[in-house]
C-alpha positions in Angstrom: -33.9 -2.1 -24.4 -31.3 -4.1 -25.8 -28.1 -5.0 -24.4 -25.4 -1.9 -24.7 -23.4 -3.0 -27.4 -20.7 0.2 -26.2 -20.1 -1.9 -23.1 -17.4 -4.4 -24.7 -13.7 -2.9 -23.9 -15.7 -0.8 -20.9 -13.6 -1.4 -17.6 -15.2 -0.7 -14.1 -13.6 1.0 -10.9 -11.7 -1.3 -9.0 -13.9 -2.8 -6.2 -13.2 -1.3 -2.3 -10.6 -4.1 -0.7 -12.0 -7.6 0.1 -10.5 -9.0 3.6 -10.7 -12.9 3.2 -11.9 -14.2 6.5 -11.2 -17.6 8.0 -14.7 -18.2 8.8 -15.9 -16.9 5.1 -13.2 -19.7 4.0 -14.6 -22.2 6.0 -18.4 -21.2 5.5 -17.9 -21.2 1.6 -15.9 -24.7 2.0 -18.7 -26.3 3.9 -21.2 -24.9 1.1 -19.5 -26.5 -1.9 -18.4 -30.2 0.0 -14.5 -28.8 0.0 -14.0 -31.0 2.6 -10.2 -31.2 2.0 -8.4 -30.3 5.6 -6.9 -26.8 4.2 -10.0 -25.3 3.7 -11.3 -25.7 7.2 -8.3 -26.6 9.3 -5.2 -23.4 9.5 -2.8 -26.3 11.0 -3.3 -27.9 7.7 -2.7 -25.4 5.7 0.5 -25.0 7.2 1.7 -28.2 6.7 1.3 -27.2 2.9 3.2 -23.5 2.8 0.2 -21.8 3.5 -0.3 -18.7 6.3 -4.0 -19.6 7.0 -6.3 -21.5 5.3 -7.1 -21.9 1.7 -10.2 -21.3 0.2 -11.7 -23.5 -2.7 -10.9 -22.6 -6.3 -14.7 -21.4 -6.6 -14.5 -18.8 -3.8 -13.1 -16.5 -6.0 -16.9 -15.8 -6.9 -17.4 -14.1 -3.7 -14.7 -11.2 -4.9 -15.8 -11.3 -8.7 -19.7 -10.6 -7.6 -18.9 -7.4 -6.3 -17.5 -6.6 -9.8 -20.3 -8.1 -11.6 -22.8 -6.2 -9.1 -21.3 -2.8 -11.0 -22.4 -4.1 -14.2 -25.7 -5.0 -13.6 -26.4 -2.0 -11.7 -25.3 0.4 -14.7 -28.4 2.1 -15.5 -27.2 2.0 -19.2 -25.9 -1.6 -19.4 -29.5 -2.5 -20.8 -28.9 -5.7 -18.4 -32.5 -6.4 -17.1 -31.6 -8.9 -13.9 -35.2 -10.7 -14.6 -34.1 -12.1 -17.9 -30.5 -12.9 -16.5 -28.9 -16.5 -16.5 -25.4 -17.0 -15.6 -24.1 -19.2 -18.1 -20.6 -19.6 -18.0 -17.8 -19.5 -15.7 -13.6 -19.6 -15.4 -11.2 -19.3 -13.4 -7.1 -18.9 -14.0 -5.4 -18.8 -11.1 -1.5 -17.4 -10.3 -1.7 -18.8 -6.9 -4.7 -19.9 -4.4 -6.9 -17.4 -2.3 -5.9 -17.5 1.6 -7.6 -16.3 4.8 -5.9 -12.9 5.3 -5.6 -12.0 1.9 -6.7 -8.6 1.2 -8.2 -8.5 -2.5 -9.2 -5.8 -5.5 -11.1 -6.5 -8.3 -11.9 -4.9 -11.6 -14.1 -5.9 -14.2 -13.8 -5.3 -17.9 -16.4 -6.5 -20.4 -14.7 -8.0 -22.9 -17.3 -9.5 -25.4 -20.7 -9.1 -26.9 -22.7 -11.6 -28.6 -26.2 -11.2 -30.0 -28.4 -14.2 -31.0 -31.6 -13.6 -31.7 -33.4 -11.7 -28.8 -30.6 -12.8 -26.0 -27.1 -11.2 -25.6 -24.4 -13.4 -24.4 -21.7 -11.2 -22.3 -18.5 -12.2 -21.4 -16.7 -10.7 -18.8 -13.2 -10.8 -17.1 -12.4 -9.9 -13.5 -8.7 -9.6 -12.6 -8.2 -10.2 -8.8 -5.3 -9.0 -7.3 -3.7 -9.1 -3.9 -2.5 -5.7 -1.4 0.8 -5.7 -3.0 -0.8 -5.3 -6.7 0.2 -9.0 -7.7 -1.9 -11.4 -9.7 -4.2 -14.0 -7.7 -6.7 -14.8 -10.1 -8.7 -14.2 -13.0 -12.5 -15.3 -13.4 -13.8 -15.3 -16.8 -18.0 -15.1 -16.7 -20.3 -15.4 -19.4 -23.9 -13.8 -18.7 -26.7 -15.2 -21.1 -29.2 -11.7 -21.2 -33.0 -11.8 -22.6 -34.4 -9.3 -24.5 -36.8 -6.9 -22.2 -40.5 -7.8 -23.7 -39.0 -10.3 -26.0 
């Protein structure tokens, strides 16, 4: 089965609330050689304006996946996680991620393209904070074989 074409302008059910954890920060920091002293060090972040410490641009991965989990589990997406590549990915941020931050995210497909037997989809999650304001937004772009092509 092909990819859905209907999916493009399809939004998802904002995900349950993400607590950002200090240790998650910290973990994820260590993982991707963030080895600047906000990211590990809550003293540090401080010093910068910060309540706790900050997490590396990238983290914001960690929220978007539970998005991007909704899509690929849509029975009708036509998304077949063997033939899956991530290909792309964005990030446009209002203001950086901190330990303590309590986050929603919801996922719209926003594009569509077909080339040959593969289906590139592009996807946007908006990330928002407990009060409703903007964090972030990652941009994603899923590169999607053809089952039996």
């Amino acid at each position: 089965m092909p990819v859905n074409p209907e999916l493009v302008g399809r939004a998802f059910a904002p995900t349950a609330p993400y607590l950002v954890g200090r240790e998650k920060v910290r973990e994820f920091a260590r993982a991707v050689f963030a080895d600047a002293p906000q990211h590990t060090d809550p003293e540090a972040a401080r010093a910068l304006g910060y309540a706790d410490v900050v997490a590396p641009p990238t983290f914001a991965m960690v929220v978007q996946d539970l998005t991007l989990q909704q899509l690929l589990g849509d029975p009708d997406s036509g998304i077949e996680l063997s033939r899956l590549v991530h290909a792309e990915q964005r990030f446009r941020y209002t203001r950086p991620i901190v330990a303590g931050d309590e986050l929603v995210a919801t996922l719209s497909v926003t594009g569509i393209r077909t080339m040959g037997g593969n289906a590139m989809i592009t996807s946007e999650a908006e990330i928002v904070d407990a009060d409703g304001a903007h964090v972030v937004t990652t941009t994603s772009v899923l590169l999607a074989g053809e089952a039996g092509a």
